[in-house]
C-alpha positions as CSV (number, residue, x, y, z in Angstrom):
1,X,20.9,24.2,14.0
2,X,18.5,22.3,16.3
3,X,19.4,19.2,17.8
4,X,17.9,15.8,17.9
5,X,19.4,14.2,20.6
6,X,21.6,16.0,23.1
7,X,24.8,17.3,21.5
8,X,28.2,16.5,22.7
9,X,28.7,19.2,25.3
10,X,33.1,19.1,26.5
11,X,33.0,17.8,30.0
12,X,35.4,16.7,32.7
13,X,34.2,13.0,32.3
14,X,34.6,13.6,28.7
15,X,38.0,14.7,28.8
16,X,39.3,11.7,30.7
17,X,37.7,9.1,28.2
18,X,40.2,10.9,25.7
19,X,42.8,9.5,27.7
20,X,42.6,5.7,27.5
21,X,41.4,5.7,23.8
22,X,44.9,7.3,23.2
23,X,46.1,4.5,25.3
24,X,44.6,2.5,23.3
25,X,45.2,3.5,19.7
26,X,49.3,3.3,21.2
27,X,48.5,-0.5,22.4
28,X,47.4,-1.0,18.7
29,X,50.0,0.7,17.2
30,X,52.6,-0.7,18.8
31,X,51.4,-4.1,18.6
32,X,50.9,-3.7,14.8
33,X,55.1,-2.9,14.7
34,X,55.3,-6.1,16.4
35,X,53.5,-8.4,14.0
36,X,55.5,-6.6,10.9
37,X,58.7,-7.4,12.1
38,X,57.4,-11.0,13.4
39,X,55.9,-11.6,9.9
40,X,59.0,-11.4,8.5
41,X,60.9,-14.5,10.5
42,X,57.8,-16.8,10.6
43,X,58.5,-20.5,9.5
44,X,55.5,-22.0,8.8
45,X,52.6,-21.2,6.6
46,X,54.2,-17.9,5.0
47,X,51.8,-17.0,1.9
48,X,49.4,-16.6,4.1
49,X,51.3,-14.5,6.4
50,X,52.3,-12.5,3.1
51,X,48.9,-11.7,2.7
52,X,48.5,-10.9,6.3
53,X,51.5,-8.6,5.9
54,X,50.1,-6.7,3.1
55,X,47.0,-5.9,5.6
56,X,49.0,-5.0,8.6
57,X,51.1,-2.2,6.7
58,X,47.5,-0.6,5.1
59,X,46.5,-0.8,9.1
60,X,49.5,1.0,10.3
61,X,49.0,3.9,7.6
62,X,45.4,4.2,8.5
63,X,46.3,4.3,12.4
64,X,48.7,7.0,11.5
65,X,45.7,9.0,9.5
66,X,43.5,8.2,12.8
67,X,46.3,9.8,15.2
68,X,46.6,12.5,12.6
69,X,42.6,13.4,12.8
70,X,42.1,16.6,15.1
71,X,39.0,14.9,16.7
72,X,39.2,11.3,16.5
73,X,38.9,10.6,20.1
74,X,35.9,12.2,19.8
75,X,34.0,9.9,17.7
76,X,32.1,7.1,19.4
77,X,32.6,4.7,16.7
78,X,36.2,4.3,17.8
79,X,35.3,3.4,21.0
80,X,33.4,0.2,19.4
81,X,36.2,-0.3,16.5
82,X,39.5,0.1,18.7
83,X,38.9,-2.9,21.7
84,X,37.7,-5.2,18.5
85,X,40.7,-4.4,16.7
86,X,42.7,-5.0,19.7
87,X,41.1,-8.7,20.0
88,X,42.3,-9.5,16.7
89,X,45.0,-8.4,16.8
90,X,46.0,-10.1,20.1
91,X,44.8,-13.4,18.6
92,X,46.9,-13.0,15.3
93,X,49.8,-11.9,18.0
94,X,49.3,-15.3,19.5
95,X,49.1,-17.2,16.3
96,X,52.2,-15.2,15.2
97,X,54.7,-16.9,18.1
98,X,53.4,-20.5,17.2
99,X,54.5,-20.0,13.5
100,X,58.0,-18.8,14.5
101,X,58.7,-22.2,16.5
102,X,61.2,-23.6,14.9
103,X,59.2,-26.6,14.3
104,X,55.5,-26.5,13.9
105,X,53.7,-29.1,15.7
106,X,49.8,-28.0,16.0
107,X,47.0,-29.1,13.7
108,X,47.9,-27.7,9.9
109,X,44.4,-27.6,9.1
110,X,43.1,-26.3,12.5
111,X,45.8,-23.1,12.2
112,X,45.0,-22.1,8.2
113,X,41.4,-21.7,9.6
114,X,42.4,-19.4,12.1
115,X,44.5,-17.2,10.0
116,X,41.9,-17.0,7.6
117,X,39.9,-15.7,9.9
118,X,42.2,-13.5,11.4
119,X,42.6,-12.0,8.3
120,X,39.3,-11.7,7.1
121,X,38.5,-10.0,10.7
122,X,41.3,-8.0,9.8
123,X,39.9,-7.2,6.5
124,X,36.5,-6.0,8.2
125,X,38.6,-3.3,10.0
126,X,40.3,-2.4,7.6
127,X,37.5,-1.4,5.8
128,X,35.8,-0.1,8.9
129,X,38.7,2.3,9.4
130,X,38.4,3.2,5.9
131,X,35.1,4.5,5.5
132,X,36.0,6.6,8.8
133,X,38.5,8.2,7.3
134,X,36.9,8.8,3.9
135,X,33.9,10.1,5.7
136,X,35.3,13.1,7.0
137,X,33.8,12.9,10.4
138,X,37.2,12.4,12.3
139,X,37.9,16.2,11.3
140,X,34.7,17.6,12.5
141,X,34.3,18.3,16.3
142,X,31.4,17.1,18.6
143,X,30.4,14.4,16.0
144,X,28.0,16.4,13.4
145,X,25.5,12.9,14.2
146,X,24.2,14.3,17.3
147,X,23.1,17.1,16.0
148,X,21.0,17.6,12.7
149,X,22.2,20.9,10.6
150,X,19.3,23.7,10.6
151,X,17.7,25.4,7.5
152,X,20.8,27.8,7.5
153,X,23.4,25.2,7.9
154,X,25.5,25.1,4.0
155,X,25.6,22.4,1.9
156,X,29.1,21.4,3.6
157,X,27.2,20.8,6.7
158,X,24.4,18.7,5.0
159,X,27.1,16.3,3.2
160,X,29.1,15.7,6.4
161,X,26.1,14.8,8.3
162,X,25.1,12.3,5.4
163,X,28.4,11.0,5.3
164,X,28.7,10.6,9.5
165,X,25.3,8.6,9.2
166,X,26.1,6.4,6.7
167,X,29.5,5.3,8.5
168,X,27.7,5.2,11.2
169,X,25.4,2.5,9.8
170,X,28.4,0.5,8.3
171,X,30.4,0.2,11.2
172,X,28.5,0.5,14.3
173,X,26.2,-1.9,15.5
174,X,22.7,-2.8,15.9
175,X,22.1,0.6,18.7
176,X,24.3,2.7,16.6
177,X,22.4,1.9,13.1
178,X,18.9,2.4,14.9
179,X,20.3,6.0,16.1
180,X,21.9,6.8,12.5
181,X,18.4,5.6,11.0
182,X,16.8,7.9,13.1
183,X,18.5,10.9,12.3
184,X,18.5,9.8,8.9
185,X,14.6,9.4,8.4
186,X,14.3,13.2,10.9
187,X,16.9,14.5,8.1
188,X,14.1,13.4,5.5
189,X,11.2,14.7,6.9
190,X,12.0,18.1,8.3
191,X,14.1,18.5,4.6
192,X,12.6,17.3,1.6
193,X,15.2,18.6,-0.2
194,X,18.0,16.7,1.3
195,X,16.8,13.3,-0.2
196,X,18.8,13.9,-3.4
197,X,21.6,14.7,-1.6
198,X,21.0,11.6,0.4
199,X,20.9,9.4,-2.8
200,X,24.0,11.0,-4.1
201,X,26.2,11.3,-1.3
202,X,25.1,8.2,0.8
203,X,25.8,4.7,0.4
204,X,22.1,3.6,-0.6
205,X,23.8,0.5,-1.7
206,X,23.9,-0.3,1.6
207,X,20.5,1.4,2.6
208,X,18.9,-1.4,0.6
209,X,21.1,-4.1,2.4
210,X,19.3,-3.5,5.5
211,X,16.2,-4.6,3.7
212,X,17.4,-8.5,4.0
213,X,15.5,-10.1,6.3
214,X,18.7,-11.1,9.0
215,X,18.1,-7.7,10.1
216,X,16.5,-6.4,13.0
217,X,12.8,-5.8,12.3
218,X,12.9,-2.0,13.1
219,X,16.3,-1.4,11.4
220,X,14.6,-2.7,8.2
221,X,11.2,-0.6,8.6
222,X,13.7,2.6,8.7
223,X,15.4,1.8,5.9
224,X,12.4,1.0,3.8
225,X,10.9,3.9,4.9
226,X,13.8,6.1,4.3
227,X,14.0,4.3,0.6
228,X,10.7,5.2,0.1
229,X,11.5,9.2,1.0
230,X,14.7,8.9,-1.3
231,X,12.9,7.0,-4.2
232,X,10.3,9.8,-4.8
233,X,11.9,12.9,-4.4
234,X,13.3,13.2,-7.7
235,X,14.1,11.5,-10.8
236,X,17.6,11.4,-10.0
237,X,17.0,9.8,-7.0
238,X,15.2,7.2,-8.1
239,X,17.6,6.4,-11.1
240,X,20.5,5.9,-8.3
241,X,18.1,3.6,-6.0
242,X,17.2,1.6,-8.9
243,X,20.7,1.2,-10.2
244,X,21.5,0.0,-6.9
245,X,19.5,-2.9,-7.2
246,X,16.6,-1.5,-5.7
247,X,13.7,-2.9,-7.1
248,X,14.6,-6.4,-5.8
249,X,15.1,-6.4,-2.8
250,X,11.6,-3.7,-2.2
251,X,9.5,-6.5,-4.0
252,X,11.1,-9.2,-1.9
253,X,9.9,-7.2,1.6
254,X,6.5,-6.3,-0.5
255,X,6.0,-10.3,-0.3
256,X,6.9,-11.5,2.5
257,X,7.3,-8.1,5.2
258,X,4.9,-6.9,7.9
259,X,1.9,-4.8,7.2
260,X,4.1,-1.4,7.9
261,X,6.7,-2.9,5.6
262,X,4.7,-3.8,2.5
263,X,2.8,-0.3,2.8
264,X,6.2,1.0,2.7
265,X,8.1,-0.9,0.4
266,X,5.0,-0.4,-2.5
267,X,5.4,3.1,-2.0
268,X,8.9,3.1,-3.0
269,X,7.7,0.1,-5.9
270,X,5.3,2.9,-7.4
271,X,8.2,5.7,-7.4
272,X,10.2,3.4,-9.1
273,X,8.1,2.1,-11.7
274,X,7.4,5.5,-12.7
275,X,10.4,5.2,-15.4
276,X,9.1,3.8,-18.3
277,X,12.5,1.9,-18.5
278,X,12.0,0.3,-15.6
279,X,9.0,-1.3,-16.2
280,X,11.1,-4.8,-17.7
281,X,12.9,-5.4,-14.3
282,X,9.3,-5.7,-12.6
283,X,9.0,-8.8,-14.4
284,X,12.3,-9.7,-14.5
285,X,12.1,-10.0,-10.9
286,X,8.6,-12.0,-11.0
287,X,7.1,-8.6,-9.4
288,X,3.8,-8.9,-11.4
289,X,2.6,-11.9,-9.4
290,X,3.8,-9.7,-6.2
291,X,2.0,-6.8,-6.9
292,X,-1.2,-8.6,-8.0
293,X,-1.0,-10.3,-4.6
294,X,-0.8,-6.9,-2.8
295,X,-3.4,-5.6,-4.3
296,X,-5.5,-8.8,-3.6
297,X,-4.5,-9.5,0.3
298,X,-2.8,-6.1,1.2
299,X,-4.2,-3.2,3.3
300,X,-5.8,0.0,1.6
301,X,-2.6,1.6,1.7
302,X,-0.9,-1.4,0.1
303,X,-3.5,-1.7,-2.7
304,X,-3.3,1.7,-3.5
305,X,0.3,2.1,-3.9
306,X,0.5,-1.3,-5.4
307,X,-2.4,-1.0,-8.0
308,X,-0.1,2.6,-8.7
309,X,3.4,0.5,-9.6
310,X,0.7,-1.4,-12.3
311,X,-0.7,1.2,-13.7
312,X,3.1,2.4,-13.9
313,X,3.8,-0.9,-16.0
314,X,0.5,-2.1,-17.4
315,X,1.3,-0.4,-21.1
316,X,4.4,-3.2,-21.7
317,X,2.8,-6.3,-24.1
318,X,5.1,-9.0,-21.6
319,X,3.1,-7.5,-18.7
320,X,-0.2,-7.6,-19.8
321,X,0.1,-11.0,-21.0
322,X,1.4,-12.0,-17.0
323,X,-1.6,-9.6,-15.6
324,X,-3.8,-11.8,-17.6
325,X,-2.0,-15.3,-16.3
326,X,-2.4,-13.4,-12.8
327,X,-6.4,-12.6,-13.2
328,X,-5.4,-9.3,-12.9
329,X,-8.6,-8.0,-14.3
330,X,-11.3,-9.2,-11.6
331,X,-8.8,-7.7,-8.9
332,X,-9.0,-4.4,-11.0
333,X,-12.1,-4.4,-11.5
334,X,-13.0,-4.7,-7.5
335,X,-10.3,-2.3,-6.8
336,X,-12.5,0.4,-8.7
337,X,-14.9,-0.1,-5.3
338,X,-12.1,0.8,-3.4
339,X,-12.4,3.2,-0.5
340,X,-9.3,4.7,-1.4
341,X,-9.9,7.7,-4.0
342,X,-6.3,7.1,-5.7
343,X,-6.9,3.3,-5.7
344,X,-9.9,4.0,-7.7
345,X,-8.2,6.2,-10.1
346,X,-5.3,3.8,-11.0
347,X,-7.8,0.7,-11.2
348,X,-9.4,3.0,-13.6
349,X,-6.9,3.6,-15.4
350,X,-5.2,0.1,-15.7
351,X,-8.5,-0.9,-17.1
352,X,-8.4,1.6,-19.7
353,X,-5.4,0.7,-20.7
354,X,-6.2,-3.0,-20.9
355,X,-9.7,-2.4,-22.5
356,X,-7.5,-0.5,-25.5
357,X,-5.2,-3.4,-26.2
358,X,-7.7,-5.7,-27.2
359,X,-11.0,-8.2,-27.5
360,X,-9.4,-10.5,-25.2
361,X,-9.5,-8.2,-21.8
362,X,-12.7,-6.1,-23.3
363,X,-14.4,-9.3,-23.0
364,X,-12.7,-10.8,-19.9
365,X,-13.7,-6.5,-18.3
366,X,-17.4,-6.9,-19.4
367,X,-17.4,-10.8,-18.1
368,X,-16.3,-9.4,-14.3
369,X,-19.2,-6.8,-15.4
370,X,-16.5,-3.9,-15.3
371,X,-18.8,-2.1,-17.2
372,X,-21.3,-1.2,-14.8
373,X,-18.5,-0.6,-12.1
374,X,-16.7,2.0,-15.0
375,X,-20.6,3.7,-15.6
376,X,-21.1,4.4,-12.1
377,X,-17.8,6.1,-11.2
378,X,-18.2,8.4,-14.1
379,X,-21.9,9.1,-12.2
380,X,-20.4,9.1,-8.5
381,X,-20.2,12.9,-7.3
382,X,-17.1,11.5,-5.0
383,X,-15.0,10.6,-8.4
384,X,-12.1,12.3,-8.9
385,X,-11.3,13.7,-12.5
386,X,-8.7,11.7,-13.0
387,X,-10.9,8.8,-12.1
388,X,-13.4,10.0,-14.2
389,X,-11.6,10.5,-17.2
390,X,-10.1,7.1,-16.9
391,X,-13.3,5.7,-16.3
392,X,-14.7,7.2,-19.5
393,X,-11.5,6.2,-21.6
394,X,-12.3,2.5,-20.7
395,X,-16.2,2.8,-21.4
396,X,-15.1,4.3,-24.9
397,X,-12.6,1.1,-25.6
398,X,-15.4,-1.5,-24.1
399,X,-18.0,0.5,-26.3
400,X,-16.3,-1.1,-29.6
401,X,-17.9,-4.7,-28.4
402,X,-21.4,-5.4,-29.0
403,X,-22.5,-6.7,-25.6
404,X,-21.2,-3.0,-24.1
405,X,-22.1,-0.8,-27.2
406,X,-25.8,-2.3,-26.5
407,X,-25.6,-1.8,-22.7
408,X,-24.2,1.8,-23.1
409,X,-27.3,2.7,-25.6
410,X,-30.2,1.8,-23.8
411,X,-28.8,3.7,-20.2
412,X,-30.5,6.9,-20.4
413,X,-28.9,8.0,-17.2
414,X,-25.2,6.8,-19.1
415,X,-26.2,9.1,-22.3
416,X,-27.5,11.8,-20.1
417,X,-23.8,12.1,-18.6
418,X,-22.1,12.2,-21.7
419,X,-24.3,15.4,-22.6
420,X,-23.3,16.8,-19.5
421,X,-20.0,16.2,-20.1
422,X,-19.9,17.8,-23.2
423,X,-21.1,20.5,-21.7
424,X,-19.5,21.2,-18.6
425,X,-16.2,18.9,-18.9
426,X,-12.7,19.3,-19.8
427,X,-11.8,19.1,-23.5
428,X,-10.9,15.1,-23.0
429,X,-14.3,14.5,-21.4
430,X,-15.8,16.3,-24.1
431,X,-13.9,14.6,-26.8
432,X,-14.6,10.9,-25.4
433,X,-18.5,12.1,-25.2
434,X,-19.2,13.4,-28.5
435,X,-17.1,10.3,-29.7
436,X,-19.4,8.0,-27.6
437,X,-22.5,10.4,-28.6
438,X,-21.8,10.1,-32.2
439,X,-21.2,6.3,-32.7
440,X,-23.3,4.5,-30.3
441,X,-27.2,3.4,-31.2
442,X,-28.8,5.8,-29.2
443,X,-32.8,5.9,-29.0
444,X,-34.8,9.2,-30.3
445,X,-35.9,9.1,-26.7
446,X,-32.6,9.7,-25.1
447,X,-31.3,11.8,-28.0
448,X,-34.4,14.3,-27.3
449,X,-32.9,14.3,-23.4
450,X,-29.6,15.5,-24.5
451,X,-30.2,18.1,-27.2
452,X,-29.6,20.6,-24.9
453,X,-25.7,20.1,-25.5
454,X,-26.2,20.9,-29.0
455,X,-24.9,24.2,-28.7
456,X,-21.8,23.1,-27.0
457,X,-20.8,20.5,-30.0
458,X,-21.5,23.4,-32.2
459,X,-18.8,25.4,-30.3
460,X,-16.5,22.1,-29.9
461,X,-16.9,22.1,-34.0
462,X,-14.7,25.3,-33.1
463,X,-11.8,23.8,-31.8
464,X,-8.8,22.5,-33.5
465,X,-6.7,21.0,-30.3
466,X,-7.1,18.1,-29.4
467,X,-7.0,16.2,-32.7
468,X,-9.9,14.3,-33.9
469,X,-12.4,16.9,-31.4
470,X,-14.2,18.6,-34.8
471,X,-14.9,15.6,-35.8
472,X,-16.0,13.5,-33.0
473,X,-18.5,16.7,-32.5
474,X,-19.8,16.8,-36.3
475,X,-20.6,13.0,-35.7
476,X,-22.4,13.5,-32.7
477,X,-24.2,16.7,-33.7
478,X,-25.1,14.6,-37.0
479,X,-26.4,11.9,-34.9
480,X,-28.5,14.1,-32.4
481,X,-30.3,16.1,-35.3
482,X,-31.6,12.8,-36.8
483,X,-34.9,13.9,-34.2
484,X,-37.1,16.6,-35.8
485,X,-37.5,18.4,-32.7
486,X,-33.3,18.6,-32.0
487,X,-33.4,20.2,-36.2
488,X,-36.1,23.1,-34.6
489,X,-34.5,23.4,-31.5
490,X,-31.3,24.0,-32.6
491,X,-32.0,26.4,-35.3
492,X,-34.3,28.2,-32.4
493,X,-30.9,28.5,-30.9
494,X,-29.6,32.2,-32.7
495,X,-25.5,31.9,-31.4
496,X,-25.7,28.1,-32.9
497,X,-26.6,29.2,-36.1
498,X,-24.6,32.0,-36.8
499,X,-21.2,30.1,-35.3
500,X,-22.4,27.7,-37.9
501,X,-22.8,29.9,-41.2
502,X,-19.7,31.4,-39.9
503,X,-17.9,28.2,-40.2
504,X,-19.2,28.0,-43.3
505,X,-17.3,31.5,-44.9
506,X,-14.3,30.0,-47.0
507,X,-12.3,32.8,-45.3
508,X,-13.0,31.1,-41.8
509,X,-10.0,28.4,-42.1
510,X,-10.8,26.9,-38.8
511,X,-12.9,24.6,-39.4
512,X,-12.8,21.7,-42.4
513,X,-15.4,22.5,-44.2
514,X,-16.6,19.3,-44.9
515,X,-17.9,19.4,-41.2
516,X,-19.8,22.1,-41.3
517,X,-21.7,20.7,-44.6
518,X,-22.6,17.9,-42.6
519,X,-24.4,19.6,-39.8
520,X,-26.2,21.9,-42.1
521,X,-27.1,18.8,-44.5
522,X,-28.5,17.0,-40.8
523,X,-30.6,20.5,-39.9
524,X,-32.0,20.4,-43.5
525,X,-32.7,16.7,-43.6
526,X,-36.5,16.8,-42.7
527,X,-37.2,19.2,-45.0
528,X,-38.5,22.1,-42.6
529,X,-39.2,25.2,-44.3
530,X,-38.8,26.7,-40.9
531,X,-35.0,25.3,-41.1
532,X,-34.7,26.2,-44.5
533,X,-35.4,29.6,-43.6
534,X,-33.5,30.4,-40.8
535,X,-30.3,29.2,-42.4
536,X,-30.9,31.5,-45.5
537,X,-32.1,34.5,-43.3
538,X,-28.4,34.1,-41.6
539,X,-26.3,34.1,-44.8
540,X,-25.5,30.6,-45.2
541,X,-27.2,30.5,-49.2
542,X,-23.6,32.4,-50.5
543,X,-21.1,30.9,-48.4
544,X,-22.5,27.0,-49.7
545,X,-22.6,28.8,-53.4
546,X,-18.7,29.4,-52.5
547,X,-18.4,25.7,-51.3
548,X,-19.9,24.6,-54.1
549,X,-17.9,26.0,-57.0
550,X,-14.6,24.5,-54.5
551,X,-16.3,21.1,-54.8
552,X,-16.7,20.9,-51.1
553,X,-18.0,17.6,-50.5
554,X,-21.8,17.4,-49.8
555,X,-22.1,21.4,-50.6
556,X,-23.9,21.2,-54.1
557,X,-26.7,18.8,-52.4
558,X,-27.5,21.2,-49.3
559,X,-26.9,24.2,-51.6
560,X,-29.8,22.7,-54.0
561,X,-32.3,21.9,-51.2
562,X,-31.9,25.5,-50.0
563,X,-32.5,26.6,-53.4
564,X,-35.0,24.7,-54.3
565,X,-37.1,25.9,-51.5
566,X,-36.2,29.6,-52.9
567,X,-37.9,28.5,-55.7
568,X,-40.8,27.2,-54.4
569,X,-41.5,30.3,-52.3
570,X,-41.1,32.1,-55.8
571,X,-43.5,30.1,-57.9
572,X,-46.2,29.5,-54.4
573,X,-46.3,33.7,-54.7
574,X,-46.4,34.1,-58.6
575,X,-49.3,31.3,-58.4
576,X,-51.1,33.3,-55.6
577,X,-50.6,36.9,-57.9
């Protein structure tokens, strides 16, 4: 166990305070007896004193609980609560003799107010007194608060610690709350696991009251920062910060706090928003607008994080109709130029997302020229992949509008990428490339500069995961072999044309056959007798005889060109004899 301030250490000084807190709890003790028994013969204003009456028996059982504690003397809290009991209890002692006169001659209305406040004073310590007890504290020696339990400490250490820290922050004042805060955010740091036990045996209810802003400015940049530990270390945790009313008050410090306090506060925002389900109270609060205007106005921090609780929400159809009353899409769209990496990467992906939904933000992305911003992070070396794939998702959803499709063609350096993605990139990357490869106009120019990926969408033609691959690399290998050179190279190419005679067996159930007639039809579509030839030489003559008699599409047309160049070859040698 290693301490974080200097732990209570029995002294001789210490062992005299004991004495006049005893002194102390007996004054109050005795002087709650009195006010019973007083309560009982008072004249004037009795309901109220009924009420009073009902508090002051709940005091004197909580006193006795207090006296009963083994270590209650020891707890600094008391030394706060006792003398402020005592002053209300003086004052209600006072007010007590003027309503046993036999006739009441003050000011009616002047005396109700001051036994309503009595009793709600009372009422405060009351529940002050309560949460001491519950806590557990007052059974522990040399308050657990001053000293933070070590990796070996059980979990019945860790609780009571919680649970002394969070009474200390409901009933001590503004010193003790900046102490408690301080052990609380240490307690954090050093244990990341101790943030679900935090949110579980912790008041975070009243965490996130110290967000309003009628706190002291440091006690509400420890709670928010402590929030924002809680919030993201598990999904429990963040389910019991958001049912506490969370997200409210975070967005509310997001607009209006300090620097420190908005970096803060998004961070926790993002956590949040990382349910799905939670994505409706954003703009239930107005937090859309919020967040737009952190990412706008805030510091790189901010932005990042606050771009992050977007991309958390941008999928719900409410939301992405208030991004676009916001402008969200030029903010976006700058935030891709961001010098924060993540920043970049959530942009990114907001904007795919938006691109996907529909003309309206494809056109309002292309206006803001998000287009060229989304080609050159796919380009930039200093991209992450996550950046890049979302990047590349969003140039395949802008692609389906004219103006892009046309701008996306004629970029050699753009169609250059995609082959090298195909070739060296993950299967998404490869998937949203042969897609974009296969349906854009590209030149023969720029078709010639990629054909060395031709052998990779002949292996992609290979894989059945993800769904829709084969096929997005049929259509690009289809498109790439409309240049006579790409036909020769490929069939040049020895592992190319034996994976695809091999995908052409019937017995090969891999691959849908109709995708494999299609490349062969595209090699044979110039009508090279060099083509011709290599395909026969490698078997592919039976295997299309097969397709043909199972009525594959397309396989009776590419089994009668290869055929009818057998022929010819026949006849050219009889004629020669």
């Amino acid at each position: 166990m290693h301490s974080l301030t200097t732990p209570t250490i029995a002294t001789k000084a210490d062992a005299a305070a004991v004495a006049p807190l005893q002194s102390l709890l007996d004054i109050i003790t005795n002087l709650v007896s009195l006010l019973l028994l007083s309560s009982l013969s008072v004249r004037s204003f009795v309901g109220r004193w009924q009420i009073l009456r009902t508090k002051l028996i709940s005091l004197q059982s909580s006193l006795s609980s207090i006296s009963d504690s083994p270590h209650w003397s020891e707890n600094p809290l008391l030394h706060t609560l006792l003398p402020s009991l005592l002053s209300t209890l003086q004052r209600l002692k006072a007010l007590s003799d003027q309503c046993t006169l036999s006739s009441f001659t003050g000011g009616k209305l002047l005396m109700q107010s001051d036994l309503d406040i009595a009793s709600t004073s009372l009422s405060n310590h009351l529940r002050d007194i309560d949460l001491l007890l519950r806590s557990g504290v007052l059974y522990q020696s040399n308050a657990i608060v001053l000293s933070q339990p070590g990796p070996a400490s059980d979990k019945e250490d860790l609780v009571l610690f919680i649970k002394d820290l969070f009474t200390r922050l409901q009933i001590g004042g503004v010193e003790f709350k900046k102490k408690a805060l301080e052990s609380l955010l240490q307690l954090l740091i050093d244990d990341e696991k101790s943030a679900c036990l935090v949110a579980k045996e912790g008041n975070i209810g009243y965490l996130i009251s110290l967000l309003d802003f009628h706190h002291q400015g440091l006690i509400r940049e420890q709670a928010v920062l402590g929030l924002s530990i809680v919030v993201s270390a598990s999904d429990e945790s963040r389910k019991i910060v958001f049912e506490e009313g969370g997200l409210g008050p975070l967005l509310r410090v997001l607009e209006t706090g300090s620097m420190i306090l908005k970096e803060k506060s998004a961070i926790a925002i993002e956590a949040i928003t990382i349910d799905p389900e939670n994505a409706w109270a954003v703009s239930a609060y107005g937090g859309v607008s919020v967040l737009m205007e952190a990412c706008r106005s805030g510091s790189v921090a901010t932005q990042t994080h606050a771009v992050g609780a977007i991309r958390n929400i941008v999928a719900v159809e409410d939301i992405q109709t208030t991004l676009a009353e916001e402008g969200a899409v030029p903010v976006l769209v700058e935030l891709m130029a961001s010098d924060s990496n993540s920043a970049k990467e959530n942009a990114a992906h907001c904007i795919a997302t938006l691109a996907s939904s529909g003309e309206y933000f494809r056109v309002l992305i292309i206006r803001e020229r998000g287009l060229e911003r989304l080609m050159h992070l796919i380009q930039d070396s200093s991209s992450s992949l996550a950046t890049v794939e979302n990047s590349l998702r969003a140039i395949s959803s802008l692609s389906l509008s004219d103006s892009a499709a046309r701008i996306l063609s004629s970029s050699t350096s753009f169609i250059i990428q995609l082959g090298e993605f195909v070739k060296k990139g993950n299967m998404l990357l490869q998937q949203i490339s042969s897609s974009l490869i296969g349906n854009l106009s590209i030149s023969d120019g720029n078709k010639r500069a990629i054909a060395n990926c031709m052998g990779s969408l002949v292996k992609l033609m290979e894989c059945p995961k993800p769904v829709g691959l084969q096929e997005a690399a049929t259509q690009a290998i289809v498109s790439v072999l409309t240049v006579r050179s790409n036909r020769k190279e490929l069939v040049r190419d020895e592992k190319s044309v034996m994976r695809l005679v091999q995908m052409l067996d019937p017995k090969y159930e891999a691959v849908n056959k109709t995708f494999t007639v299609m490349v062969v039809a595209a090699v044979l579509s110039g009508g090279s007798n060099g083509c011709r030839k290599r395909l026969v030489a490698a078997g592919a003559y039976q295997h299309l005889q097969k397709l043909a008699e199972m009525e594959v599409a397309g396989a009776k047309k590419v089994l009668q060109r290869l055929a009818g160049n057998r022929l010819k070859s026949i006849f050219s040698r009889t004629w020669r004899e």
